[in-house]
C-alpha positions as CSV (number, residue, x, y, z in Angstrom):
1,X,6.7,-7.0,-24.3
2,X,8.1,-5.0,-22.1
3,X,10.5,-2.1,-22.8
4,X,14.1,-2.5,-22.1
5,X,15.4,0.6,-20.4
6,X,18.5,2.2,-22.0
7,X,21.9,2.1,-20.1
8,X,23.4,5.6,-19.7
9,X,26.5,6.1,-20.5
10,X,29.1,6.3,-17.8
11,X,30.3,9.6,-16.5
12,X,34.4,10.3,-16.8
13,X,35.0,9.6,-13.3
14,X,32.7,5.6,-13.0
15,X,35.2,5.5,-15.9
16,X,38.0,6.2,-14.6
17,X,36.7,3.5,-11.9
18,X,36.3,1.1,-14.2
19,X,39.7,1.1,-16.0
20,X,41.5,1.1,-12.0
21,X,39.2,-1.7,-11.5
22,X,39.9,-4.0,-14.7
23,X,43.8,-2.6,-14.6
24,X,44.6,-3.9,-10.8
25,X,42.2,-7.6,-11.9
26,X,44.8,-7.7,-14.6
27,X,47.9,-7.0,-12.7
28,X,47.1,-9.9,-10.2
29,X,46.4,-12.4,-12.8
30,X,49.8,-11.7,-14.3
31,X,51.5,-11.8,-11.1
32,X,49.9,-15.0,-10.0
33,X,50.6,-16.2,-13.3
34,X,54.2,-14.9,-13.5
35,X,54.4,-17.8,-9.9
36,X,56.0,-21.0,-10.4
37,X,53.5,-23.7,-10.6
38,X,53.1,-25.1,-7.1
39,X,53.7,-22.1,-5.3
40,X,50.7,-22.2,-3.5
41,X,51.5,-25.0,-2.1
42,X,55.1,-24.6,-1.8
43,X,56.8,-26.4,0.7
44,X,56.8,-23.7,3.9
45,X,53.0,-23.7,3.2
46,X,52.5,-27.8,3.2
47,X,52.4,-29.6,6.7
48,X,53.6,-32.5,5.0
49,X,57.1,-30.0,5.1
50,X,60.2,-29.8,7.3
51,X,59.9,-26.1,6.6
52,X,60.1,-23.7,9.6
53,X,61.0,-24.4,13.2
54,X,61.5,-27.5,15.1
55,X,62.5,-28.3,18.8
56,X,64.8,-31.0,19.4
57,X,65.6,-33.0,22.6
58,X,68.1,-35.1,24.2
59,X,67.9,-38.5,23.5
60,X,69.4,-39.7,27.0
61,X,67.0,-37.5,29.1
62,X,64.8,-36.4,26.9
63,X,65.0,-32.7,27.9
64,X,64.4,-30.2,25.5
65,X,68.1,-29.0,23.6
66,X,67.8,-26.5,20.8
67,X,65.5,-24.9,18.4
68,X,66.2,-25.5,14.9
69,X,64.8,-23.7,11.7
70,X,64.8,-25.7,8.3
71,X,64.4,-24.2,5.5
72,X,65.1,-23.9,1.8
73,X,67.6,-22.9,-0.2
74,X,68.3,-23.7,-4.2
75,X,65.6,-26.5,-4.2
76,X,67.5,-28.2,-1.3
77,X,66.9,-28.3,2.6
78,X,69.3,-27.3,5.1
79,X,68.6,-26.9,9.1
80,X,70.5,-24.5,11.5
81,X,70.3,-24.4,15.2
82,X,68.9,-20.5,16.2
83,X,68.1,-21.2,19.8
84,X,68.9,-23.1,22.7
85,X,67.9,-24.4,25.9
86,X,71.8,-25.6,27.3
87,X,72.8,-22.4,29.4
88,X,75.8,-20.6,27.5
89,X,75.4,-22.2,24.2
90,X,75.7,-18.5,22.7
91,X,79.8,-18.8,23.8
92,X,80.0,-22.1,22.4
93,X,81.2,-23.3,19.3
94,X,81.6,-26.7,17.6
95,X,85.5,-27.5,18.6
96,X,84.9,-31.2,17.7
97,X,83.6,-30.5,14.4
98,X,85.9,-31.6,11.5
99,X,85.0,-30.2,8.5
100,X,84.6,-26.5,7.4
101,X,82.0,-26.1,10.7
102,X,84.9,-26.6,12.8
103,X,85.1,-23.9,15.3
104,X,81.8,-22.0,14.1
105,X,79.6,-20.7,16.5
106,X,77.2,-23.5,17.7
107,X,73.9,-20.7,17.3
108,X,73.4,-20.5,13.6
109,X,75.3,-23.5,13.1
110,X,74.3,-25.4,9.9
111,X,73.8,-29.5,10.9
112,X,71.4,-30.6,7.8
113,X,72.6,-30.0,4.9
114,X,71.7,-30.6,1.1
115,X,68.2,-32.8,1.9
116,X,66.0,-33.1,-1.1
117,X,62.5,-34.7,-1.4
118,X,62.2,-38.1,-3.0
119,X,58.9,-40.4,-2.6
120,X,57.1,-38.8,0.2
121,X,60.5,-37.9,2.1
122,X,63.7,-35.9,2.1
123,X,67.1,-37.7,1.6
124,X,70.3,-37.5,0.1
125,X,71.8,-35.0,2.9
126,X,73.7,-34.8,6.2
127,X,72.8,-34.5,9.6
128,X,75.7,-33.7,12.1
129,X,76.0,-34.4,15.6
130,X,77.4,-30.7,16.9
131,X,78.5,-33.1,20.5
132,X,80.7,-35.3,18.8
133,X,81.2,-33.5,15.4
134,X,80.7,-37.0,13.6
135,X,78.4,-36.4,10.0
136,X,75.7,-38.9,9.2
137,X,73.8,-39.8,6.4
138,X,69.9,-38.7,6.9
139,X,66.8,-39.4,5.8
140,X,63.7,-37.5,7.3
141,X,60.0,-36.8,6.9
142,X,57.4,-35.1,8.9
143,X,54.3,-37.2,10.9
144,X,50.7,-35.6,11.2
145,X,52.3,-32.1,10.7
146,X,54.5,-31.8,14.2
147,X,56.7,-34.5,14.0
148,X,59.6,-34.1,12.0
149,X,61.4,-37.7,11.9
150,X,65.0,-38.2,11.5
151,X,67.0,-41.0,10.6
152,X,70.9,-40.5,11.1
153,X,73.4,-43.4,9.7
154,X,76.1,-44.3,8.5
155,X,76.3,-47.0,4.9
156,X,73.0,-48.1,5.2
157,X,69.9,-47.1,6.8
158,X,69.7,-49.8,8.7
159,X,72.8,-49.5,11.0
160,X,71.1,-46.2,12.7
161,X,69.4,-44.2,14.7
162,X,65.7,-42.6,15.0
163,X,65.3,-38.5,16.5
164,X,61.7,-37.4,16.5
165,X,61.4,-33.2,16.8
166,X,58.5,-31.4,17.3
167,X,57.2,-28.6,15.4
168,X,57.0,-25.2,17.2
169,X,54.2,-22.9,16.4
170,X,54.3,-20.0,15.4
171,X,52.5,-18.6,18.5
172,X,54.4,-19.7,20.8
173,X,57.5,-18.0,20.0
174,X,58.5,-14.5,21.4
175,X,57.1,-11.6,19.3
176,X,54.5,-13.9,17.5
177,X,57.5,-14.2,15.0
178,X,56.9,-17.4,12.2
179,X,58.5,-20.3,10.3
């Protein structure tokens, strides 16, 4: 049989190593279980989510109109325009709007509001129309990752109207800045 060689006994500084070492592996296992369940695959992380930044167009010329960024806020969605492509939309401000977003600049405007996810898409919100200040009923859920499809009405979802936005990467905007 052969002998089995004796372990040495660690010197005070492998020690000192070795208690960093096992201290920092149990500081992350109590912060990543101190994380909400799901949090890895929370909902700016999922495709499947309106999360981050979307381009929208016009739906008469199909010309690119505004960059808006959804995102989440006590468990519920909400979308606010942060860029456009309409030449002095940073004097503008929503004059036809009727409720408390009357009059509020039209660049960080707030147009979805209160959205939350039921079977496999968001609903229970409102989607207004900044051009005529009229609030719609909306119902929306995201296609293949870049699509973000929106359904504005008014009763039921029938008597409507379809907007598809696309996603905007990451990459492509200035600074490398993300959703």
């Amino acid at each position: 049989m052969p002998a089995i060689a004796a372990l040495e006994p660690l010197g005070e500084s492998a020690m000192r190593s070795m208690i960093r070492l096992v201290s920092l592996a149990l500081s992350l296992a109590l912060a990543a279980a101190a994380l909400p369940a799901g949090a890895a695959g929370s909902a700016a992380m999922d495709a499947d989510s309106p999360v981050g930044l979307w381009k929208t167009f016009d739906d008469k010329t199909g010309a690119a109109r505004a960059i808006v960024r959804i995102y989440e806020q006590g468990g519920l969605l909400f979308g606010k325009i942060e860029g456009s492509f309409t030449p002095g939309a940073e004097h503008r401000v929503c004059a036809v709007c009727t409720d408390d977003r009357k009059n509020q600049p039209m660049l960080g405007l707030v147009i979805i509001r209160n959205m939350k996810r039921t079977d496999g898409e968001y609903s229970g919100g409102d989607i207004l129309d900044p051009d005529t200040g009229s609030v719609y009923h909306c119902k929306m859920h995201v296609e293949g990752g870049t699509r973000l499809v929106l359904r504005g009405y008014i009763g039921f979802s029938l008597l409507g109207r379809n907007q598809t936005w696309q996603r905007v990467p990451p990459a492509s905007l200035p600074g490398g800045a993300n959703s």
